[in-house]
C-alpha positions in Angstrom: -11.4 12.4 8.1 -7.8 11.1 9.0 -6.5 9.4 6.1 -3.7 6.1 6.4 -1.8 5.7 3.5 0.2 2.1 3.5 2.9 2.1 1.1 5.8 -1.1 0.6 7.1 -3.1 -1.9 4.7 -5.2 -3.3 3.3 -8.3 -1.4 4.7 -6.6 2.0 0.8 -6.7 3.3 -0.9 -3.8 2.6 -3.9 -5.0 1.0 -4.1 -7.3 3.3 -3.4 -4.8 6.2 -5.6 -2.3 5.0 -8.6 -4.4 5.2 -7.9 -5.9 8.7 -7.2 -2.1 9.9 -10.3 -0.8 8.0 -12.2 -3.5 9.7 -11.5 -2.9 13.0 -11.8 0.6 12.7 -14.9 0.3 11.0 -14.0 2.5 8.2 -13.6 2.8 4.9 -11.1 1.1 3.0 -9.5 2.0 -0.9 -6.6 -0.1 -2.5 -5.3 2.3 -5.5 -4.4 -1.1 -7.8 -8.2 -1.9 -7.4 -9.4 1.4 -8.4 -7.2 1.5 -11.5 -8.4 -2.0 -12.4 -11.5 -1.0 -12.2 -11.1 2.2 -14.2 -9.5 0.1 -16.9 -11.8 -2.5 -17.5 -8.3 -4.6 -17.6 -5.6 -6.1 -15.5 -2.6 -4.0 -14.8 -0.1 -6.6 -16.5 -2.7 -5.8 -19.4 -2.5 -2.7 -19.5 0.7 -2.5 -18.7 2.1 -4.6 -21.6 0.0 -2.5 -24.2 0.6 1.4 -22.5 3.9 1.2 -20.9 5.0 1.6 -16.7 4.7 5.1 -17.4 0.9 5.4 -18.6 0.2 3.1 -15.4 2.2 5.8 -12.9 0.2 8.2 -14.2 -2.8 6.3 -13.8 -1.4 5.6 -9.9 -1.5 9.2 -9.6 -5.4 9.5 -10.6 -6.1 7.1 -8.6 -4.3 8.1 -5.5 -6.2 12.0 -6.1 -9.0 10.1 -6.2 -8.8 8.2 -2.9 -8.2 11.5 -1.2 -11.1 13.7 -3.0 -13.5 10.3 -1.9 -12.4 10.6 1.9 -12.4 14.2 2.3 -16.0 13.9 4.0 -16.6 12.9 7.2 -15.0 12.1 10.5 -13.2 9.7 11.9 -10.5 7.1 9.6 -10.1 5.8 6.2 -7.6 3.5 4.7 -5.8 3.6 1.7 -3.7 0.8 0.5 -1.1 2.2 -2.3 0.3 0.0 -5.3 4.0 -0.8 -4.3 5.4 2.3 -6.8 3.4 4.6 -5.6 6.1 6.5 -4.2 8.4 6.6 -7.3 6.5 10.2 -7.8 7.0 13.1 -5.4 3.9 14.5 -6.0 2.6 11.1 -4.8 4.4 11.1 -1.4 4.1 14.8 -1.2 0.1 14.4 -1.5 0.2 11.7 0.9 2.0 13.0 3.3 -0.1 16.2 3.7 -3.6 14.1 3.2 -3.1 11.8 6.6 -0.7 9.5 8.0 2.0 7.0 6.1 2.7 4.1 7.3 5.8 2.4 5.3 5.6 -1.6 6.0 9.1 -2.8 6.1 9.7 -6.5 5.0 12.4 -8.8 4.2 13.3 -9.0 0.7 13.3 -12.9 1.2 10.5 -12.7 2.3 8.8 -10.7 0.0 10.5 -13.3 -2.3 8.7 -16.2 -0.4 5.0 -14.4 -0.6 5.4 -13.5 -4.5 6.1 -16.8 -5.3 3.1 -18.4 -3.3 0.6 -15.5 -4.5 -2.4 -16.7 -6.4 -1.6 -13.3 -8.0 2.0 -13.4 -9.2 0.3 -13.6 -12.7 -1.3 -10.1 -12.4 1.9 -8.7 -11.3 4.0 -7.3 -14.4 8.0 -7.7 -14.1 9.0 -4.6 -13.2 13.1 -5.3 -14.0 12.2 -8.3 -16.0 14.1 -10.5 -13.7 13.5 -13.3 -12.0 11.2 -12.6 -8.9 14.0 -13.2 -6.6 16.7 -10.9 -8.0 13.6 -8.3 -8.7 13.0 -8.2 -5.4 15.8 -7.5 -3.6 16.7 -5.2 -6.4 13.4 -2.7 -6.1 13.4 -2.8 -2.7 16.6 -1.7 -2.0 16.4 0.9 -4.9 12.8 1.9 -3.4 14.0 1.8 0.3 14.5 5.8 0.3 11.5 6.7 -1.3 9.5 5.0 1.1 11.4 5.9 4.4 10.9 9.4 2.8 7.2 9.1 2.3 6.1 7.7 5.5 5.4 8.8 9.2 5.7 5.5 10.3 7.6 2.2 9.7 6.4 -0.9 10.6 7.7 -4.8 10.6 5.5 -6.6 7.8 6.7 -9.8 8.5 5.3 -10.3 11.6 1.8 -11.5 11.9 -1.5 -9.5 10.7 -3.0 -9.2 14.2 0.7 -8.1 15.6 0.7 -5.8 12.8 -2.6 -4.3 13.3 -1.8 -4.0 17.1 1.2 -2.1 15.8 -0.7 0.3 13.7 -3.9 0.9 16.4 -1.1 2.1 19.3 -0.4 4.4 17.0 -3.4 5.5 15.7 -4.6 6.0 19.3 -2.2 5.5 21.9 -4.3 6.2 24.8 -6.8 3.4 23.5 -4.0 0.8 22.4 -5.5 -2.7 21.8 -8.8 -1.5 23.2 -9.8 0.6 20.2 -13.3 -0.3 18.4 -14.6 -4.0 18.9 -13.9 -4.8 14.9 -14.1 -8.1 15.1 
């Protein structure tokens, strides 16, 4: 099974990617942050406040292994979406990179900004700097902007719309198909 990994700051798309991708190439699709909720019976911001950020990354890490050992059968894709820190361990990008494709979406910090502060979600998001959401974001991605570029095979825009997006990750998942591939939708 050929495995994409999407890994980015957080609200760059990939949960939202992931399932559009998934969908059209009638896979399956894993998002680590849901897998760790549901292994902790809690929220992250929960768990986060009573363990500690590093108890969660190595929860991240369980949960990545286990995204990998769950699409090791079968053929064809499977899409992972990867919480946005995901990449703050080498043995993170390491497994990633040698389990399937990585594809880094890129996004403007203001406009990461912009999609944090309209989330529905914002509240299940733990500060990571505890700075205002502005400030953190510029300040993680640029801090974080290595570690991705040094995970992933790929870079993509973000910013742009979902179905330019997914356009963008089918031409190079299968070149020779291009928009073509699977009917999805």
């Amino acid at each position: 099974m050929q495995r994409i990994f999407l890994v980015g700051p957080r609200a760059c798309g990939k949960t939202t990617a992931a399932l559009a991708l998934a969908e059209r190439l009638a896979c399956p699709c894993l998002d680590t942050d849901a897998l760790i909720i549901e292994a902790l019976g809690e929220s992250i911001a929960d768990f986060v406040a009573r363990m500690g950020w590093a108890a969660f990354r190595e929860r991240e890490t369980q949960a990545l292994r286990r995204s990998v050992e769950a699409t090791a059968d079968g053929a064809g894709f499977a899409v992972v979406a990867t919480g946005g820190g995901m990449v703050l361990k080498e043995e993170n990008r390491a497994l990633m990179r040698a389990s399937g494709l990585v594809f880094f979406l890129e996004c403007p910090a203001k406009e990461l900004v912009r999609r944090l502060e309209a989330s529905p979600l914002a509240a299940q998001r733990p500060s990571l700097t505890g700075k205002s959401a502005v400030a953190e974001a510029w300040e993680v991605a640029k801090a974080r902007l290595p570690l991705y570029r040094a995970a992933s095979t790929h870079v993509l825009d973000s910013s742009r719309p979902i179905p330019e997006l997914l356009e963008a990750m089918l031409a190079i998942l299968r070149p020779d198909a291009g928009a073509g591939l699977g009917s999805g939708a």
